[in-house]
Structures are given as structure tokens and as C-alpha cells.
N, C-alpha and C positions, 0 to 999 in steps of 0.2 A: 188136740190139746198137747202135743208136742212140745210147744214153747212151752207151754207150765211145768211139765216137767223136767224140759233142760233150765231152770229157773232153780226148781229145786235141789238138782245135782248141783249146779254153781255155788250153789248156794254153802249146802255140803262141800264143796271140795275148795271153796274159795273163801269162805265168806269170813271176818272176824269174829271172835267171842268177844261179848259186850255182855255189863250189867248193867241193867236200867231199873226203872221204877217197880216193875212186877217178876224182875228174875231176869237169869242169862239164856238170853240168844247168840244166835250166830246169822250174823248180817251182812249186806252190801248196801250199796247206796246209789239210788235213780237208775233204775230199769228200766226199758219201755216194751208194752209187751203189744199186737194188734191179730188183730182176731179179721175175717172177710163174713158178714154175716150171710153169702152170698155163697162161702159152703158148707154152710153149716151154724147152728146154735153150738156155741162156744162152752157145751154144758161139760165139766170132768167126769170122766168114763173109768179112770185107773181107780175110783171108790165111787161111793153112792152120793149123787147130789143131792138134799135136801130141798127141788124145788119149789114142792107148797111152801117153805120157809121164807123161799127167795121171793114168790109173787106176792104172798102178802105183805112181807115187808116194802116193796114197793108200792103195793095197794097203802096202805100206812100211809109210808110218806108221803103221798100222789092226796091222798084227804085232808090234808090238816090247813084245805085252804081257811081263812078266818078264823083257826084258833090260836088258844093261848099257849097252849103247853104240850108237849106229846105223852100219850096215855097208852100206859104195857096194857091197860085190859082191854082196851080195843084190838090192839095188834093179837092179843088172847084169842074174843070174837072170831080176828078175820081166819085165823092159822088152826080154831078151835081144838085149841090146847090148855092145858095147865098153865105151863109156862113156856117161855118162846125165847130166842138167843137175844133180848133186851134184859129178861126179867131177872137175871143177877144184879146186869145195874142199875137195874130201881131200886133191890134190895140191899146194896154195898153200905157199908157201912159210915163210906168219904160220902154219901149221896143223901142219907138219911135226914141229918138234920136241916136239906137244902128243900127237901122233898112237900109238896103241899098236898097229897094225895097219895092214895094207894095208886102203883103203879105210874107214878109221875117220875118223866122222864127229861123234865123241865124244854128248856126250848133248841131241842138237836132236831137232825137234816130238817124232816121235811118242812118244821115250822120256819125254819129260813128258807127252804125253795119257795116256799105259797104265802109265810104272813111275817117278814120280814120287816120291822118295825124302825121307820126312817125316825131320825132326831123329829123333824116337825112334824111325828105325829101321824105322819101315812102309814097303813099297810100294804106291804109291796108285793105283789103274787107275782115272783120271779116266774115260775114256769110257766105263767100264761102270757108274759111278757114276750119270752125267751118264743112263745109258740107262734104269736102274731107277730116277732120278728123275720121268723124263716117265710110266715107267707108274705109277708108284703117286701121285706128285704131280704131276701136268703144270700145275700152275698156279705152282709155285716160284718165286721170283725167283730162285733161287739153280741156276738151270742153266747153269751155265757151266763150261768148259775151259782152260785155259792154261798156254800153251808159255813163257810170260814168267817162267822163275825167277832171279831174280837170286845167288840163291849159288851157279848153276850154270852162267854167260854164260862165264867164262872156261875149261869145258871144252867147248864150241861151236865146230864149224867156221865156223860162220856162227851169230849172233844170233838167235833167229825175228823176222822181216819181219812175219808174219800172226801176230799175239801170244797174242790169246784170240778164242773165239767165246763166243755165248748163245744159247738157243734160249727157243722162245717157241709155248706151244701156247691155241690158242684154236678153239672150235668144229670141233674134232676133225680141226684141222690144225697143221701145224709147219713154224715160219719158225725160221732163222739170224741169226746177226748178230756178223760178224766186225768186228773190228778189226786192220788193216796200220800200222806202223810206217812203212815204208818199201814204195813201190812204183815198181817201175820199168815205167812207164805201156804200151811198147812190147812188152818181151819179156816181162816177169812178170804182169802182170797180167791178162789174157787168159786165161793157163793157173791162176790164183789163183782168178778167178769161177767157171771151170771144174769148178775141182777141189772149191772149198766147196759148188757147188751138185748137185755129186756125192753130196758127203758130206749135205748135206738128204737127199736122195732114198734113198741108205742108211738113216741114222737112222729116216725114217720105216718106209721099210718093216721095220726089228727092232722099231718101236714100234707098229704097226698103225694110224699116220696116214698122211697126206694131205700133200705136201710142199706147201705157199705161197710164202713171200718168202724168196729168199736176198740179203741185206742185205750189204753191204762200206761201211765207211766207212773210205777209205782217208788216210792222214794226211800223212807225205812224199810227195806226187804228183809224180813228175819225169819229164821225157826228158830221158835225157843227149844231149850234143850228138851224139858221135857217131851216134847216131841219127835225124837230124834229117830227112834224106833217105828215108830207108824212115818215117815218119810222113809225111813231107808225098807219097809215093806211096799209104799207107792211107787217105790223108784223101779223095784224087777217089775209091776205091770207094765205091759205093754198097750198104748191106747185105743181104742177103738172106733168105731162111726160113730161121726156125729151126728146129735138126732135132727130133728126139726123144730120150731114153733108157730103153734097154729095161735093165730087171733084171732076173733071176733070180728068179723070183718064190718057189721053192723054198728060197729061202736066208733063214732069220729071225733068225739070230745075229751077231753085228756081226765074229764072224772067221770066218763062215763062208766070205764073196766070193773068187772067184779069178778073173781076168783073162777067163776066158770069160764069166764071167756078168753082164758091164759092155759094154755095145756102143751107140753113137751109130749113128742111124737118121736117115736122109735129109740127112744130111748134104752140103751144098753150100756151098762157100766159090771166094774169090779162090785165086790163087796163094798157096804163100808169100811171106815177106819174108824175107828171111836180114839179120841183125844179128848182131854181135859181144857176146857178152854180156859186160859189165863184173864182173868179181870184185872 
């Protein structure tokens, strides 16, 4: 996890002071960062990764085939917690009076990856699209995903950050390649690499490849100030081995996964860092 952390010095020693909508950062702009899932799960070692967070929020998104809306109290359920790193913006206050339900999160990521709602009226389960592309075409240029609907931003508790991915199959392996909007370099990102090169490592196995490069090119690169201190305490870690990830080898359906059958193996990191996360 090298790259992440020469991300975050650059970032420190290069990047602009900007004020935007929730406070000043200090940013650059269009990164690209790639990960080899080949040595290693891409998990951050310099502090504590919040895994369980990471797998059920992809279990989340990975369900919401044929619904309406996405619900914090399921994501509650999966993560069995109180509350989970959604559950501020169900409760925001720009959210509320849009909101039709406790813990309504109106229509973000995964109701566009699975039930993406065409003008004439179809629902479109991009990822199982995107899944019977790579087996029957896996040379397509056309494998892609995206959470980016613009007729549907203003029933969003939040915008997608991570907009679209693509994938990309060559000599009977399979690379990702996301695109983020917006990253916030400290807290979000870490659990972003995580989470996408999770979703690699799914993907292949419903498709019967080989997971390769999980790609991020991230676009608003910022630390906000408030964060300035827990970064420049990340920065003297030094990183460590990266762990593994075990699957479920038994499971070959892209909704088959349940929270048991996603487990990070040898895992060794830093302490945490506790930050404030900015809404």
C-alpha cells in the first residue's frame, strides 16, 4: 500500500487549499492509482481497515436487485450495528425532507448497478448484464457499470463518489477500472480500494477467471484540513504485508455471497486513526 501513502504525502506537500461545499481541503486532481491482486489484497496496514464495513456494504449493494430505494437498516442487519458509515446521510438534514422512510437512502450505487430504471419503463440489472458480457463476450469494450444517473442525482442522499467501473479481460484474467468523482483521501479511500478490489475478486470468481489489476483513477483527491494530523501520523507508518482474501469457493452466482463467505486472511495493520468524517 505504498502508492496510498505516496498519494497522501503528494497530496500534503503539493496539493491546493480549496473551499467547497463541507469545508477546506487540500487537493489535486486525476490520479491513477493500480493495485496486482496477484500480490496481495490491497487492504491499508498503516491503520486498521474496517473490513466487516467494506464486505457488507458491497453485500448491500450487490441486493438491491428489483428494488425501489436503498435502506440504512438493512445495511444495519448486514454490518449488525447501530449505525454504519450511510447512516449520517439518511439522517442529514438536505436529506430529510426527500426521505420516504427511516433509513432511506433514496436511489444510490447499487439501485443503479441492479435496478436501473430505463425511460420505457425496463429495469436494468446492469451487473448481471455486465456479468453475461464477460462470459459470452469478454473482449467487449462495452463492460461497464454506472451509478452516474443524472435524471436520478436529485433523489440521492448522497451523489456516487465512485461513478462507473469497466472491466477488462485478457488471457483468461480480469482487471477493473473505476472512476471516483470525489475522494476523500483519509477516510474514504482506503475502504474504496478495498471494497472495488473485493468486487474484482467476486466478479471473477461468477466468471471463471483470474482477478489481475484493480485500477482507481481517482479525480477530486483531497484531505480535508480537519484531517491533517491523523495524515501526517499515517505518514511515519511504515507498511506492512499484505494479507489475503479467502472466498467461498462454493458460491458462483453474483447474489449468492453472505458475510461468512468473504474473510481477510493474515491480516496485519497499524492501529486505527479515528477522524471525523465530513458529510
Amino acid at each position: 500500500m505504498k502508492i496510498y501513502q505516496d498519494v497522501l504525502r503528494r497530496i500534503m506537500d503539493e496539493g491546493v487549499d480549496r473551499e467547497g461545499r463541507n469545508g477546506f481541503t487540500r487537493a489535486l486532481f486525476a490520479v491513477p492509482i493500480r493495485f496486482n491482486l496477484e500480490d496481495g489484497f490491497p487492504a491499508v496496514t498503516t491503520k486498521k481497515l474496517a473490513f466487516k464495513a467494506v464486505k457488507s456494504e458491497l453485500l448491500w449493494f450487490l441486493a438491491m436487485k428489483g428494488k425501489e430505494r436503498a435502506d440504512d437498516e438493512h445495511l444495519k442487519e448486514l454490518n449488525a450495528s447501530e449505525r454504519t458509515i450511510w447512516t449520517d446521510n439518511a439522517e442529514a438534514d438536505y436529506w430529510k425532507p426527500k426521505s420516504k422512510f427511516k433509513g432511506d437512502l433514496g436511489r444510490v450505487y447499487g439501485i443503479q448497478w441492479r435496478s436501473w430504471t430505463a425511460p420505457d419503463g425496463r429495469v436494468i440489472d446492469q451487473l448481471a448484464d455486465l456479468i453475461e458480457r464477460i462470459k459470452k463476450t469478454p473482449t467487449d469494450r462495452r463492460l461497464i457499470v454506472t451509478a452516474w444517473n443524472p435524471g436520478e442525482l436529485h433523489d440521492m442522499a448522497l451523489p456516487p463518489c465512485h461513478m462507473f467501473f469497466q472491466c477488462f479481460v485478457a488471457n483468461g484474467k480480469l482487471s477493473l477500472h473505476m472512476v471516483q468523482r470525489s475522494c476523500d483521501m483519509f477516510l474514504g479511500v482506503p475502504f474504496n480500494i478495498a471494497s472495488y478490489a473485493l468486487l474484482l475478486r467476486i466478479l471473477a470468481q461468477v466468471t471463471g477467471l483470474k482477478a489481475h489489476e484493480c485500477i482507481l483513477t481517482l479525480q477530486d483527491v483531497h484531505i480535508y484540513h480537519e484531517h491533517f494530523d491523523a495524515v501526517r501520523e499515517q505518514l511515519v507508518r511504515e507498511p506492512m504485508k499484505l494479507p489475503t482474501l479467502w472466498l467461498n469457493p462454493e458460491r458462483k452466482g453474483i447474489d449468492d455471497f453472505i458475510m461468512d463467505d468473504i474473510k481477510l486472511e493474515n491480516y496485519i495493520s497499524h492501529s486505527a486513526i479515528k477522524a471525523k468524517m465530513i458529510v
